[in-house]
N, C-alpha and C positions, 0 to 999 in steps of 0.2 A: 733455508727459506729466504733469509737475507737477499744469498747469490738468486736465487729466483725473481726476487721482486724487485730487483737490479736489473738482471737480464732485461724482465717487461718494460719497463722505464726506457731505458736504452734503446730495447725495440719500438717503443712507441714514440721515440724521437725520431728514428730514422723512418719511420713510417708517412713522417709529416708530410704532406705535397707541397716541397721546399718549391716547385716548379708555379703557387697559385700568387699573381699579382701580389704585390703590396698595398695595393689601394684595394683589392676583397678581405684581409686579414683585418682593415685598419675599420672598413666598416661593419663587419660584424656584430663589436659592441653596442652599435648606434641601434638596433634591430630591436634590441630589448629594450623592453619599454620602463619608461622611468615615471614610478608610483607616486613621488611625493605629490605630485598636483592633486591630483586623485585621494590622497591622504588629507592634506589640507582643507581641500573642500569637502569631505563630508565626515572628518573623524568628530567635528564638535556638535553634528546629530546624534551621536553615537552614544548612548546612554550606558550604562552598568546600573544591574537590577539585583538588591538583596533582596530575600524575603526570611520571614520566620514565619514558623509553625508550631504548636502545641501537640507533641508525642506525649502519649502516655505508654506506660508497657505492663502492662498485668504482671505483677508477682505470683511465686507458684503457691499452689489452693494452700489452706492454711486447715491444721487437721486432720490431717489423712489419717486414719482410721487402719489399723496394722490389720493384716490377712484373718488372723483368730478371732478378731471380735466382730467380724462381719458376720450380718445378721440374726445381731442381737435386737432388742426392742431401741428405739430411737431413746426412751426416757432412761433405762437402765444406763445405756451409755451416756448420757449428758449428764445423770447424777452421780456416776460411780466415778468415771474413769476420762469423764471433761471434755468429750466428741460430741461433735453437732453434725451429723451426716448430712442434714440440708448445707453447711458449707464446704464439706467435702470437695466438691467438683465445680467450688463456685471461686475461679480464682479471682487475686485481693485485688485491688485498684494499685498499684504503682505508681512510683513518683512523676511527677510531671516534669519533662525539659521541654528545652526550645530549640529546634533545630534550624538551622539555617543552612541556606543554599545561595548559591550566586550565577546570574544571567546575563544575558547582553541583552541589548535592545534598539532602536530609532526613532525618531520623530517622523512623522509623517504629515503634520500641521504645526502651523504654530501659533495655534492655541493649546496645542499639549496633549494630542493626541499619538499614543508610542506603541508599536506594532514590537512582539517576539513569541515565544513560543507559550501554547499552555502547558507543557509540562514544566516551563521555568517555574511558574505562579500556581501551579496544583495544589489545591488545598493549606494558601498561604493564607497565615490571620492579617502579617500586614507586609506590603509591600512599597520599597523605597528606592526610590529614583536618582540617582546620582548625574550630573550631567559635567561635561567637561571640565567646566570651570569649576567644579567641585560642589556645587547648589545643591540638595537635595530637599529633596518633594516624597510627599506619599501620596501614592500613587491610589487611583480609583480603578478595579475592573468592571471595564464595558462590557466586556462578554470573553466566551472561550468556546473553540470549538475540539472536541479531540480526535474529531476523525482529520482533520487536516493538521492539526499541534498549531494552530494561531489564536493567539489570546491578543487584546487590544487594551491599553490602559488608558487611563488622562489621569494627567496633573494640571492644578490649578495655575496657569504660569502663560505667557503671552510674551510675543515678540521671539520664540523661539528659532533656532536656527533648523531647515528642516531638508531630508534627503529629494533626490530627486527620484522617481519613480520612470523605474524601464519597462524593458519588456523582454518575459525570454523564450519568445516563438522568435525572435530575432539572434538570439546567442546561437553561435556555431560550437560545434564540438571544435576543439584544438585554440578555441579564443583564450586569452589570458582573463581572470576575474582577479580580484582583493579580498578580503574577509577582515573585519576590524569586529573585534570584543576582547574579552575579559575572560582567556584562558587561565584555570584555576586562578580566577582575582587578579589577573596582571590586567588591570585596567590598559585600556588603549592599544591592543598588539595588533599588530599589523601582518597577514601574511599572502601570500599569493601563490596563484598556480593556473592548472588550465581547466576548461569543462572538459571533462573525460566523459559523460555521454549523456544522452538527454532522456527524459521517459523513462527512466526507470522507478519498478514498482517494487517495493518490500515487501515483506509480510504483515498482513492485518492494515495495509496502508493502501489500499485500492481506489482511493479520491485523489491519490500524491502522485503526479508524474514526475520525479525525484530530479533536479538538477546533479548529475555526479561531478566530483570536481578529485583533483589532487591538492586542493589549499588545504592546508593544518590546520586540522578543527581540532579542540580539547575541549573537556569541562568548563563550563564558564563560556565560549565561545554563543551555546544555544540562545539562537531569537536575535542576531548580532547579523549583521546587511551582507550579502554577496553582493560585489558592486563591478560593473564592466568596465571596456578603456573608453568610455563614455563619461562615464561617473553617474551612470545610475543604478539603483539596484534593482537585480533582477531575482534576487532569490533570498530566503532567511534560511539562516545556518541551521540547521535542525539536527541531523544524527551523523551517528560515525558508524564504523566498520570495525571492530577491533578485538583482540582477543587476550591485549595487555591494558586495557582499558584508558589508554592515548592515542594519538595517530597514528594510522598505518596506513597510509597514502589514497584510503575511502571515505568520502566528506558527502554528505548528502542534501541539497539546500531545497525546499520548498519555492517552486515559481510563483515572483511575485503579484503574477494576475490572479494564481489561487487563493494565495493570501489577498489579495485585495477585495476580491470578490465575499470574501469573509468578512473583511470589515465593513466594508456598506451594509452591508447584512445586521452585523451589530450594534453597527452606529443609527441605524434606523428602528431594529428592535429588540434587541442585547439578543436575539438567539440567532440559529443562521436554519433555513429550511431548503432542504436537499430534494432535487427533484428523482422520481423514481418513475423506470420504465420497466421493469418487471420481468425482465430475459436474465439468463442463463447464459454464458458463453464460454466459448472454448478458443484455442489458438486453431487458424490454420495449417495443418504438417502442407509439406511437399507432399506426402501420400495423400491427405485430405486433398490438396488442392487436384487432384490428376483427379482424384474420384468425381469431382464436379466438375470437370473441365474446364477449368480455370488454366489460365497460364502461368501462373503463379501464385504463390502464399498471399495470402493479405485479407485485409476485413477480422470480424468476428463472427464466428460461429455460433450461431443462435442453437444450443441444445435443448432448449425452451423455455416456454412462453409461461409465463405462471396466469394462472385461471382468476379470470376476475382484474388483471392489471390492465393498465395503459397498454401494452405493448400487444396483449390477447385483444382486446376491444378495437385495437385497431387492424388488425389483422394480419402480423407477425404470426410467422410459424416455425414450428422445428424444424430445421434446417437451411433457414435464410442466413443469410450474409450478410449483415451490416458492413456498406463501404462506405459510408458517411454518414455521421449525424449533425444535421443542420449544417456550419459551415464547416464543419472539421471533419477530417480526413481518417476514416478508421483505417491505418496499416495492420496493426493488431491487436488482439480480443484487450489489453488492457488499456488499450486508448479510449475504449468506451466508459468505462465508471467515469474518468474525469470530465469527460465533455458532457455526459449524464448528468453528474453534481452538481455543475455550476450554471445549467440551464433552471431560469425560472420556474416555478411550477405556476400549473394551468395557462401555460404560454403554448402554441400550437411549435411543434415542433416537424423537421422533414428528416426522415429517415431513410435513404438510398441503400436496395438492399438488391441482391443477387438470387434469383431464386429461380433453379435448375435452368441456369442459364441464359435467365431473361433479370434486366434491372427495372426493378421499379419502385418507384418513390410512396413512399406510405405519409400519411398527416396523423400524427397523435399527441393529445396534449400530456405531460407528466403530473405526476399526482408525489405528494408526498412522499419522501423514504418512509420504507415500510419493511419492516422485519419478517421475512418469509419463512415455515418451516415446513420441513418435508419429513416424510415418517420412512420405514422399513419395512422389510418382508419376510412373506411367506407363500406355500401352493396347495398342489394336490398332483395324482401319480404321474411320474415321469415316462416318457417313451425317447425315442433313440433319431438324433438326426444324422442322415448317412453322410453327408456333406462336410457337415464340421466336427464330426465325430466327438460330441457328445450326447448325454443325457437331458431333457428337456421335461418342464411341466408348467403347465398352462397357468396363468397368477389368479388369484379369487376377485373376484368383484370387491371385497372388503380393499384387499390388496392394493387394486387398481384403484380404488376412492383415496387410499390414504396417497397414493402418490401419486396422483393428479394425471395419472392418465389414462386412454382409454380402452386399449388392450396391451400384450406382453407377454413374453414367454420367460422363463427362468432356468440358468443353468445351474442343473444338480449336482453332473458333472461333467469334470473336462479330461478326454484323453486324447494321446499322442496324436497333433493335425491341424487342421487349418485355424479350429478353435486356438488352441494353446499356442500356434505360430504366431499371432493375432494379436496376442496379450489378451483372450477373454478368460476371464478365472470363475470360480463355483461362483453362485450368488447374481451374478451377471443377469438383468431383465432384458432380450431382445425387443423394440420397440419396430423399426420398419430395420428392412434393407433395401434399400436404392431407393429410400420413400416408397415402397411396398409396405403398407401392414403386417404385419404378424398375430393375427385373430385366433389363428393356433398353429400345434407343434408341426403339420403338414406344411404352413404356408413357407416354412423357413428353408428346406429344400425346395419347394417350388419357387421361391424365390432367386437362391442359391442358382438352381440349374438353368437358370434364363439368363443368368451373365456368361459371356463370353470368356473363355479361358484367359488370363496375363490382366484381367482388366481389375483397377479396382470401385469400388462401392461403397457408400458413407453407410454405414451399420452404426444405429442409435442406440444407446446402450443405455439403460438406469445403475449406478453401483452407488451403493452407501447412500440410498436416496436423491443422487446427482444425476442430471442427465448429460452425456457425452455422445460423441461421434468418434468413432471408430475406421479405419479407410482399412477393408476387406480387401484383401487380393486372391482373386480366384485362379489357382494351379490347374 
């Protein structure tokens, strides 16, 4: 092993390009960029955030009552043999501790107002601010939002030293950034790396276009500044990627126009109101995209319109395309929630959407987020489609009411063909093909036989009470 790792060595000397100038060798080093300025100027905004909280833990019920004497009289047991079956299954209070946690944070005024995460400060009784020079303050929260994880505090304190605020619709993938906080409590770390990609979305995180980065985030790190070769910040450290519960080179940072857009929110009225436009969307495939004659993937895919929304009122339908809302650029379905969220409500908004082929601009204003729910199904007797070779039956009126729409057919089942080549499975509600109706189980062949063989067709699909689009290919 030794003689091997020798060999490489050796061979990756002689590999060098002994033939490249001296003056390209000499300036290489000069390329990388040198952080301290960067450090200096904004590590003494840089706060470190303890908090404590009041756990309790229930001990287990006190009494249990052995298998034999179950279902005896409540009083023979308390008198004879010392059971109280009302405490049975009531377990005791346990002792109280204090748990502590530790966070990063920044100044963003100086009068002491400090931007980091809400899950730093979740359900903390007191919160304590530490500031470079060692000060500490307790700290007051102005608000918290969890669908975005930005929480806002003040401290009572003035003349503070404070970050500068960037922008990161300006950051490039492959740019160098900083990260400064309090990895597991090492106050002040410093590390760096590059944006490895922009927009990305997590799970349950559909307001966050996620900064991705390779800087070294850990515990402690959370609510602590992403900062560019500018020196301003463009994003808060927020989550990792991990499967040892430290770094593995996936850092994920909140953009700081989302976060800011939160704080005005708070600082005006401790809560933050999310605007809602009431669609359903899906990504555009390559196959989607050919079925609408698009030249390629992009937009969102409107699967539908919820009844009674913004989006229905103004007269969105299933199957448009959102490629812009207002000034931003929908490339794909998840660019939409964020430019959604941070648009005021009952502000008129412009919607540029694609619809079978023609663009046109819709005006609707946003209403409130609003919690939508959708139900499930059922039918009545099945008949037989020759086309996609299954089993069909018609949805009931009940059916159709609970899931908001206004006809449907339902697959009972699926055998060997164009169905099951498709991905359509049992359960499956056909809604249109080609923006054809499906009023009943005839119209789906008739439908079917009127596209041309090789082509495909957006087939709208209900499953699990979701509405989707499906791109058909006719054989």
């Amino acid at each position: 092993m030794k003689q091997a790792i020798k060999q490489f060595l050796v061979l990756g000397c002689v590999a060098l390009p002994l033939w490249l100038p001296v003056k390209t060798l000499a300036q290489a080093p000069s390329s990388f960029p040198d952080f301290t300025q960067l450090v200096e100027q904004n590590h003494q905004a840089v706060v470190n955030i303890s908090t404590t909280r009041t756990e309790r833990r229930n001990a287990p019920p006190q009494g249990q009552i052995p298998p034999q004497f179950r279902g005896m009289p409540e009083e023979f047991l308390r008198h004879f043999f010392g059971f109280d079956p009302r405490q049975e299954s009531q377990p005791r209070r346990g002792p109280e501790r204090r748990a502590q946690s530790v966070g990063s944070g920044f100044i963003i005024s100086e009068d002491g107002y400090i931007l980091t995460n809400h899950h730093v400060i979740d359900d903390a009784d007191t919160i304590i601010v530490r500031l470079s020079n060692r000060k500490e303050y307790q700290a007051e929260l102005i608000g918290s939002d969890p669908r975005t994880d930005v929480a806002l505090l003040k401290v009572d304190a003035e003349a503070l030293p404070i970050v500068q605020i960037g922008n990161s619709d300006n950051l490039r993938v492959g740019a160098w950034v900083l990260a400064i906080g309090a990895p597991f409590g090492l106050d002040y770390t410093v590390t760096k790396g590059i944006v490895s990609a922009k927009g990305r979305n997590l799970p349950d995180d559909s307001y966050v276009p996620f900064i991705q980065t390779d800087v070294a985030i850990n515990p402690g790190n959370s609510g602590g500044p992403l900062i560019n070769l500018d020196g301003e910040v463009v994003g808060i450290n927020a989550q990792i990627f991990t499967r040892s519960g430290g770094f593995m080179g996936l850092s994920f940072a909140i953009p700081i126009e989302i976060a800011m857009n939160v704080v005005e929110q708070l600082r005006e009225t401790g809560q933050v109101a999310r605007g809602y436009l009431g669609v359903q969307v899906q990504e555009v495939t390559s196959d989607l995209a050919r079925s609408f004659n698009m030249d390629s993937p992009r937009g969102a895919l409107v699967a539908q319109a919820f009844p009674g929304s913004p989006a229905e009122r103004a007269g969105i339908q299933s199957g448009d395309i959102i490629l812009k809302f207002n000034d931003k650029l929908i490339e794909k379905s998840t660019d939409l929630p964020p430019a959604v969220g941070i648009t005021p409500i009952n502000k008129e908004s412009e919607v540029l959407i694609l619809r079978q082929g023609e663009e046109i601009i819709i005006r609707t204003q946003l209403a409130p987020l609003d919690e939508m729910a959708s139900g499930s199904s059922r039918a009545a007797p099945a008949m037989s489609s020759e086309v996609l070779n299954v089993m069909l039956r018609l949805v009931d009126e009940e059916q159709l009411k609970t899931l908001n729409i206004p006809f449907g057919v339902e697959i009972e089942q699926v055998r060997e063909g164009l169905a099951s080549r498709s991905g359509l499975i049992q359960g499956d509600i056909l809604v249109s093909i080609n923006f054809q109706p499906l009023r009943s189980i005839e119209d789906v062949d008739k439908a079917l036989k009127a596209v041309p063989a090789g082509q495909s067709v957006p087939l709208r699909v209900i499953r699990n009470g979701r509405s989707n689009f499906i791109a058909l290919t006719l054989e």
